[in-house]
C-alpha positions, 0 to 999 in steps of 0.5 A: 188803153187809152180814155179822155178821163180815168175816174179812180175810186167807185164810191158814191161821189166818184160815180157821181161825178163819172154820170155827169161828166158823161151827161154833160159830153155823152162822147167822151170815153170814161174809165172808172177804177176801183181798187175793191171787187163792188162799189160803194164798199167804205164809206158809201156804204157803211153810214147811216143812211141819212138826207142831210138837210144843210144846217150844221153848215157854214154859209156860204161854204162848199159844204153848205152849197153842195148840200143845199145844191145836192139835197135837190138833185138828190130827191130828183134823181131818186124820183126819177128812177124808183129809188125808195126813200124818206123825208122823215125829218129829225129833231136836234135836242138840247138836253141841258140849257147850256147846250141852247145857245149853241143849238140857236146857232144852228137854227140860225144857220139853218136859215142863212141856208135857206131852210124853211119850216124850221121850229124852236120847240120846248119839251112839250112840242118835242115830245109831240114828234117824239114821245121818249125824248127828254131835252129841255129845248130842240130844232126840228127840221122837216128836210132830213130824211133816209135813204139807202145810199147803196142803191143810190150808188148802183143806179148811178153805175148803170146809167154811166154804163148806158152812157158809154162809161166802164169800170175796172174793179180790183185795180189799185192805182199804185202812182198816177203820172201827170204829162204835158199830153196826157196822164198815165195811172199805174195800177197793180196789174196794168197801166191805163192812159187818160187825158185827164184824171179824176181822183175819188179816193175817201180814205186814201185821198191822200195817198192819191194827192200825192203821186201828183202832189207829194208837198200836200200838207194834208192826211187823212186820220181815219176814225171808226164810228161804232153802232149799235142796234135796238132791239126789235122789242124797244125800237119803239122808242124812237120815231125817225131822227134825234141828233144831239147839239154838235160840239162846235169844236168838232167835225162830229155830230155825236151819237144819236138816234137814226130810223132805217128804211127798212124800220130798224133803228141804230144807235150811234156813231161815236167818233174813235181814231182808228188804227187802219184806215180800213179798220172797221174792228177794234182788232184791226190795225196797220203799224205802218198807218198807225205810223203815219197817223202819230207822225204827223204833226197836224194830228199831235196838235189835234191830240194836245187840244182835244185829247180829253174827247178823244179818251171819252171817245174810247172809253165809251167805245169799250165800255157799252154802259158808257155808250148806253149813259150817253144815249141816256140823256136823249131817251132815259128809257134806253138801257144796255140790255136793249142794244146789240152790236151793230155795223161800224164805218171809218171817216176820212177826216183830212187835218192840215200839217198845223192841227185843223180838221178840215170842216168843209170840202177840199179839192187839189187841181193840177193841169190834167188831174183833179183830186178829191181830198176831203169829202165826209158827211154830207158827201153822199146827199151832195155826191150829185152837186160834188159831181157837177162841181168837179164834171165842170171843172174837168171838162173846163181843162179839156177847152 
């Protein structure tokens, strides 16, 4: 079977990038590949759902002009085909003064980006947009919004089937070989030849990068963010977004609170290595990816320098009253009798072989193969700029 572009992987950035391919040359024949039996099954479809306004990002960064780039694209696209969401805007409280300066930062590099309507408020001013939240100051910023990434994702593989596109599911590319004319991609089941070949891989990115690549100094160190939900009586305590000042050493941005669209709110994430990429249990576990977790040398650097956070993250992960204390200096009133269990999602967070999270995007290019290597939060609000990036990148190799 042969395509002029073999996408592998049908989450959310993956279909967006086959929709703008297929935009910009509506004559090429694409093939996507997909190792689960739906779409958007990992990491699309298990986040909060959030708009990502731009400002935790460094100016001038992948990150910061696909998110500023996608947020449009986004809110456009949805417009355009009936796709319900909502620009709510959240609040990034200081609970303590020093958190301030750090959460100035933000501020400021919110601006650098862009953002306009951005406001410094003191407790009084915060407690006019949300009525329980005890913070000595805060950010509030009017862009964040909710949306269900999901119907986002689905919208986007009907219009790549409208465009001549098609999708393969419950095929796992086992080895993707580059030629000097085109790429053969081996799957489990049976091979398929594409002139050029994207891969969108999340949380084997990696394993990807590898079949093309195999000195990548890079791996993916999976982590679970657990959820809770607050009960139908006590939701009421949150109005629509309120996120912590981030750690600046950490690719995390805490656990917070987030409104759903369909009125729910959830409390979380934390951030707790897990022990198989697609680990959503803390029963879930893979020696052999455990294996390659706690040999790579990139993550015993990571463990030496934040291996204190790293405890916190468990502890609270198996003792709710910890999770619930954490919450607590957001909103006081929250207490452990009113969350439940909620879902839980995995991370794919690329580290370099020297101990470096990857804070922004990261892309590996061959002559005929693109990989997506890093592409966490704010992927999904970017995944239509990210898209566009990587079409034109494509289509470029093809001249």
């Amino acid at each position: 079977m042969k395509y002029d572009v073999i996408v592998i992987g049908a989450g959310i950035v993956g279909l967006a990038s086959a929709l703008k391919i297929l935009e910009k040359n509506p004559h090429l024949k694409l093939l996507i590949l997909e190792k689960e039996s739906i779409i958007s099954k990992h990491q699309s479809g298990n986040n909060s759902g959030v708009i990502h306004s731009g400002i935790y990002y460094k100016s001038g960064s992948l990150k910061a002009i696909n998110c500023i780039n996608g947020y449009s694209m986004l809110l456009n696209f949805c417009r355009e085909n009936d796709i319900k969401f909502d620009i709510c805007g959240k609040v990034i409280a200081a609970v303590s003064e020093d958190q301030v300066p750090d959460m100035l930062k933000l501020y400021e590099r919110g601006l650098q980006n862009g953002l306009a309507g951005l406001r410094v408020m003191n407790q009084e001013e915060l407690r006019e947009i949300e009525p329980n939240l005890t913070a000595v100051k805060g950010i509030f910023v009017p862009q964040t919004g909710i949306i269900n990434y999901v119907e986002v994702s689905e919208k986007y593989l009907q219009l790549i089937k409208q465009n001549g596109g098609e999708i393969f599911f419950d095929r796992n590319v086992v080895d993707i070989k580059e030629k000097a004319d085109d790429c053969e991609v081996i799957t489990r089941e049976s091979s398929f030849q594409g002139k050029y070949v994207l891969t969108c891989g999340g949380l084997y990115s990696d394993y990807l990068a590898k079949m093309t690549n195999p000195e990548i100094d890079i791996r993916i160190i999976p982590f679970r963010g657990e959820y809770y939900k607050i009960k139908e009586e006590k939701k009421h305590l949150v109005k629509n977004l309120i996120y912590p000042v981030p750690d600046p050493k950490f690719p995390f941005l805490g656990v917070h609170f987030t409104r759903m669209l369909d009125g729910k709110v959830e409390a979380g994430p934390n951030a707790v290595l897990a022990f198989k990429r697609e680990g959503y249990r803390k029963s879930d576990i893979s020696l052999k990816e455990l294996y390659q977790t706690l040999s790579w040398s990139g993550f015993r650097v990571v463990m030496k320098k934040y291996w204190r956070t790293g405890l916190a993250e468990f502890y609270r992960s198996y003792n709710k009253k910890a999770f619930v204390s954490e919450l607590q200096k957001m909103i006081p009133e929250i207490h452990e009798s009113d969350l439940e269990k909620g879902g839980a999602g995995v991370r794919a967070q690329a580290c370099s072989k020297t101990g470096g999270l990857l804070d922004d995007f990261y892309f590996v290019e061959n002559r005929r193969v693109i990989h997506v290597c890093n592409a966490p939060s704010p992927a999904a609000t970017s995944s239509l700029s990210i898209g566009e990036y990587v079409a034109d990148k494509t289509l470029a190799k093809m001249k």
